[in-house]
C-alpha positions in Angstrom: -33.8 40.2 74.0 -30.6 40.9 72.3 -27.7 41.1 74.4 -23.6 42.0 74.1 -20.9 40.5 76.1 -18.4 43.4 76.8 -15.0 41.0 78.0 -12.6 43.1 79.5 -8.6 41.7 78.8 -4.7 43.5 79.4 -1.9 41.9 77.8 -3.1 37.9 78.8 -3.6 36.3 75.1 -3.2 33.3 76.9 -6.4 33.6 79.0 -8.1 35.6 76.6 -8.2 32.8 74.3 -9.9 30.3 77.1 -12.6 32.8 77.9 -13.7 33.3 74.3 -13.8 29.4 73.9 -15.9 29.1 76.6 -17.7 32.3 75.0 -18.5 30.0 72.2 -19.7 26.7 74.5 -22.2 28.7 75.4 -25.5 27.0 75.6 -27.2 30.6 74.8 -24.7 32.6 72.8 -24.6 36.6 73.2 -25.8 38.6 69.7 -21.9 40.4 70.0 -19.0 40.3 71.7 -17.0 43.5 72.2 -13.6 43.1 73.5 -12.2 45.8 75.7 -8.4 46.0 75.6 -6.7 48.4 77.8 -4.2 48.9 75.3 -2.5 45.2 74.9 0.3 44.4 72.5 -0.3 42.9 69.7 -0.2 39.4 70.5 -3.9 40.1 72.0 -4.9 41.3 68.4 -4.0 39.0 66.7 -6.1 36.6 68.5 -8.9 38.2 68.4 -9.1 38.7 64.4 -8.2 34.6 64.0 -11.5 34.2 66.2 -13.2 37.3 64.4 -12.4 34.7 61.3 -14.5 31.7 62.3 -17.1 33.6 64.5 -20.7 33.7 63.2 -21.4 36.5 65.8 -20.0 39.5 65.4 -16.7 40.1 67.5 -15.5 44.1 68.0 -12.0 44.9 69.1 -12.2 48.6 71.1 -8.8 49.5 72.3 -7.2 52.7 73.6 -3.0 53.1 73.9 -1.6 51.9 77.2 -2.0 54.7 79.4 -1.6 52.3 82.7 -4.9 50.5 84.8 -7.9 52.7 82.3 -10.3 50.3 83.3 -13.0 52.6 83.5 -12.3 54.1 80.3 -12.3 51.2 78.0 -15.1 49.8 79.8 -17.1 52.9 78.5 -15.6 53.1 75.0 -17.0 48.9 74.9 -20.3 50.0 75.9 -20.3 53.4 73.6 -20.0 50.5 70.8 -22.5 48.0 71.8 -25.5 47.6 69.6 -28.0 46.1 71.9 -29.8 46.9 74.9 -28.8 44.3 77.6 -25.0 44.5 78.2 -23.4 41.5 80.1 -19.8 42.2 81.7 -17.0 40.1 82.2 -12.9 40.1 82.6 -10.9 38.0 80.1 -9.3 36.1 83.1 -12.8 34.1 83.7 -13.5 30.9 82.3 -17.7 31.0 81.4 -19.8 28.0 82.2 -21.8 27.0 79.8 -25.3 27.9 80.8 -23.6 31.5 81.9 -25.4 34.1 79.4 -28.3 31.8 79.7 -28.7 32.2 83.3 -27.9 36.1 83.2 -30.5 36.6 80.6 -32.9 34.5 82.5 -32.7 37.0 85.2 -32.7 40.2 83.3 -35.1 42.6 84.8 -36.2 45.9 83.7 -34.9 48.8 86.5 -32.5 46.1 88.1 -28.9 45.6 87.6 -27.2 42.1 88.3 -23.9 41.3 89.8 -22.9 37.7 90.2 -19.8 35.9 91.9 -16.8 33.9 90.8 -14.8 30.8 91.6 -11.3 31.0 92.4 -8.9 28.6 90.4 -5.8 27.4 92.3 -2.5 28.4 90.7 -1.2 24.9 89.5 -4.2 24.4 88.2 -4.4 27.1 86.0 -1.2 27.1 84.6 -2.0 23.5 83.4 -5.0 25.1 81.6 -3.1 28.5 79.7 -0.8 25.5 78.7 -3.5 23.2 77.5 -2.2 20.6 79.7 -5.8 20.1 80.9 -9.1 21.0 79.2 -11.8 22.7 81.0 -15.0 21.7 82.1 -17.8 22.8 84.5 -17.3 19.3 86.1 -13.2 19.9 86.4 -13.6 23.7 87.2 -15.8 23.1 90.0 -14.1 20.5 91.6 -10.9 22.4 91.5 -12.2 25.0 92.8 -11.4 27.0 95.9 -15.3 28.3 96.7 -16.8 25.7 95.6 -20.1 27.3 96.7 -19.8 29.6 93.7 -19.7 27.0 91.4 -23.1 25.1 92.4 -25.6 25.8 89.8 -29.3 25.7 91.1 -31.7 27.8 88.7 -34.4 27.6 90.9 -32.9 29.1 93.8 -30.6 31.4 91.9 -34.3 33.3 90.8 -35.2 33.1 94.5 -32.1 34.4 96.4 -31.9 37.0 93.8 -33.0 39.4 95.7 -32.5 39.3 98.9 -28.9 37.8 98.9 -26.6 40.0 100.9 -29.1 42.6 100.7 -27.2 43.9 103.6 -24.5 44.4 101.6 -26.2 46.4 98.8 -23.1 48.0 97.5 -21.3 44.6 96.8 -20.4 43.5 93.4 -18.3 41.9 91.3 -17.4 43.8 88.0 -15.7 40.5 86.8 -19.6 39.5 86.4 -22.3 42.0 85.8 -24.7 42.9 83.6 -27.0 45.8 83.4 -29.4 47.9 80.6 -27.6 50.0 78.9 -30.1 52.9 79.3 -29.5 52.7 82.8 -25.8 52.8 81.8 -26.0 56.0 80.2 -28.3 57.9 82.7 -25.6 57.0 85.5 -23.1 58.6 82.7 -21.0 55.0 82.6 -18.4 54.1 84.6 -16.1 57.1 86.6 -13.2 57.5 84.7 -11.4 59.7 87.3 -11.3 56.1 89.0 -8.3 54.6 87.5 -5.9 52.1 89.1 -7.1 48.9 90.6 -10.3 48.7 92.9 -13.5 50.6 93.2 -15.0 52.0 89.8 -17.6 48.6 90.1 -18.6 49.6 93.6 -18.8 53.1 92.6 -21.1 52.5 89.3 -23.5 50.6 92.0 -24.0 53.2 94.1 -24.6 55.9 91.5 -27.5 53.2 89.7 -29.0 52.4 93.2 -28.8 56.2 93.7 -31.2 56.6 90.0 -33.1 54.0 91.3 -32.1 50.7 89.6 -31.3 48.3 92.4 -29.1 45.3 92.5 -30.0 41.5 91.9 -27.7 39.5 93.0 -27.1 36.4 90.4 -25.8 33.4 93.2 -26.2 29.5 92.1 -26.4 30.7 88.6 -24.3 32.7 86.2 -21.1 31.0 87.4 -17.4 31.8 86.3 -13.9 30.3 86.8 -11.2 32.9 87.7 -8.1 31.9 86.6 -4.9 32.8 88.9 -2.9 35.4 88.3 -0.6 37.7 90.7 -2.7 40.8 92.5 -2.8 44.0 90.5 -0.9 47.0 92.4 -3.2 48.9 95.0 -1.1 51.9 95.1 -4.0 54.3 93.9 -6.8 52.6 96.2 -6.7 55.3 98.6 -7.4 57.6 95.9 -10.2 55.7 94.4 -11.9 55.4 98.0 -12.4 58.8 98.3 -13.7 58.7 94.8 -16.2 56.1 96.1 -17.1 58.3 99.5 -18.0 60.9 97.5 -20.1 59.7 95.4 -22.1 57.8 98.7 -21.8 60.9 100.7 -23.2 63.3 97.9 -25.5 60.9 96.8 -24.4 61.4 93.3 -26.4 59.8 90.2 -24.0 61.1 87.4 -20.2 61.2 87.3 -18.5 64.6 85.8 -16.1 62.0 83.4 -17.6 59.6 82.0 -19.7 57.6 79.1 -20.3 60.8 77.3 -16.9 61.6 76.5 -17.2 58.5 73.7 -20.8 58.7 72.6 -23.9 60.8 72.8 -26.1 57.4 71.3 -28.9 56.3 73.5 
């Protein structure tokens, strides 16, 4: 199964670079990696083509002018450009550990989505790994941790909890760590770009798929991620973006009127 790894990044070179490091630790690597910038400066660029240099995978930059929070948007543009059919998700703030695509592909599953869970990184700590004061490992990460829960990798379990973890919580996800067909991304139409602004177009995506009828797996003890600190994004449009989200549960919507189409008609 050939996968991409769509890794979502804003202006934060300095964590971008530690995510695609630990991109390239992986112990199964993805088949591409699409970054999607938000419209960064070029600092961020210039990153990515020095790894685009030395990668043997293919690494595609998709970025839009900075139009404030488009989450949704570029998230759509990245997966209008990826080339294969099972499309793992990430933020450029996360730190991967190293069996993370491995254990995402392990539970890929034909009419399922997946959402996993991250670790929280304290603040000192991070800042002594954006300035290579420390060097990462799972060992490190987890112990440093502030969940330390959601850094215990058990593969076994992970395939058992899978579904029925917080299955009373069906809705809940992480778009920091998701994966999905991307089929089932474009019958949903993509993410809802009249969702823009912090907070709710992951929630919002899940409940139009489960609405199709591709139902959540929830990837716990497995697929594990380090979030690096950083300073809460404003929530002045959450109210906004809530009524977005009751809508689409109310209405019991499957497609969103703004969406994946407006960047590609490939299937």
């Amino acid at each position: 199964m050939k996968s991409s790894l769509i890794i979502s990044t804003y202006n934060w070179p300095e964590a971008l670079n530690l995510c695609l490091l630990s991109v390239f630790k992986q112990t199964c690597l993805p088949d591409e990696i699409i970054i999607a910038d938000d419209g960064s400066r070029s600092e961020t660029g210039d990153l990515i083509k020095e790894f685009q240099s030395k990668s043997k995978i293919p690494i595609k930059h998709v970025w839009h002018p900075d139009e404030g929070f488009q989450l949704a948007a570029i998230r759509n543009k990245a997966i209008a450009a990826a080339s294969f059919e099972y499309i793992i998700q990430i933020d450029g703030d996360l730190i991967l550990h190293s069996d993370f695509i491995k254990d995402h592909l392990r539970l890929a599953t034909k009419g399922k989505f997946v959402s996993g869970s991250r670790l929280l990184l304290p603040e000192d700590f991070s800042m002594k790994l954006l300035q290579g004061k420390t060097s990462p490992s799972d060992r490190s990460l987890l112990v440093m941790g502030n969940n330390r829960l959601n850094g215990v990798r058990i593969p076994l379990l992970s395939k058992l909890l899978s579904s029925i973890y917080k299955r009373n919580k069906p809705y809940y996800v992480k778009g920091c760590n998701m994966a999905f067909w991307r089929k089932d991304l474009f019958a949903v139409n993509g993410y809802n770009e009249d969702i823009s602004g912090w907070g709710k177009e992951d929630s919002e995506i899940a409940i139009r798929l489960i609405n199709y009828g591709v139902n959540r797996l929830f990837l716990k003890f497995g697929g594990i991620c380090y979030h690096l600190f950083h300073p809460e994004a404003s929530r002045s449009k959450e109210s906004h973006n809530d009524l977005i989200l009751s809508e689409t549960l109310n209405m019991r919507k499957v497609r969103c009127e703004k969406g994946l189409d407006s960047h590609s008609l490939s299937k």
